[in-house]
N, C-alpha and C positions, 0 to 999 in steps of 0.2 A: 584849561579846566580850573574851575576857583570851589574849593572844597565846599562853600557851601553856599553854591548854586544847585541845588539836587537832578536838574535836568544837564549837569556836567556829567554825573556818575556814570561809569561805565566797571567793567570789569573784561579784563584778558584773561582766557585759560590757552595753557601751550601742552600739550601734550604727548610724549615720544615712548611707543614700545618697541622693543627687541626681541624679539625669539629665535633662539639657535637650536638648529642640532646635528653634528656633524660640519658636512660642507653648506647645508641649509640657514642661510640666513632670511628672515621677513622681518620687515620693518612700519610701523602704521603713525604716521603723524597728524596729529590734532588742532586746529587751532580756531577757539571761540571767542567770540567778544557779543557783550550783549551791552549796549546803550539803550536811554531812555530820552523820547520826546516828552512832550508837552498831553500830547494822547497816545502813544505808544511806543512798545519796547520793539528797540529793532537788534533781531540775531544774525550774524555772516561768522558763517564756519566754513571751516574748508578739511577736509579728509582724505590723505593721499596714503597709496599703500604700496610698498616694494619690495621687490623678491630678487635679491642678489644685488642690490641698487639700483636696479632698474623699475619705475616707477610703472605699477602694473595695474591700479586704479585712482582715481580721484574723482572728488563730486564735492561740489560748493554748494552755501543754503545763501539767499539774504532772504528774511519775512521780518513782515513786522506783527503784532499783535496788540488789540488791541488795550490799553493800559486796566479799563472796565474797574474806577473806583481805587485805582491801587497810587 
């Protein structure tokens, strides 16, 4: 990536929550990146969620969209 190439930029989000109470533990993990083409921004996240450490949902996104002027 060379800072200013602007079809380099991207951005990572990570994101980790915890909820306790008692012997109840759930955990939900986050994680976003959105890059840019030339005509469109492309998103791939992923969302995984745990109950006791055992992973008890996930679901992935890739789209793209498209850039329209920006």
């Amino acid at each position: 990536m060379f800072p200013s190439a602007p079809l380099s930029a991207q951005v990572d989000v990570q994101h980790i929550t915890v909820l306790r109470r008692g012997d109840w533990t759930t955990r939900i993990e986050t994680h976003t990146r959105l890059t840019a083409g030339s005509d469109v921004f492309r998103l791939h996240a992923t969302l995984d969620a745990y109950e006791q450490g055992t992973r008890i949902f996930s679901k992935r996104w890739d789209r793209s969209f498209p850039r329209d002027l920006v």
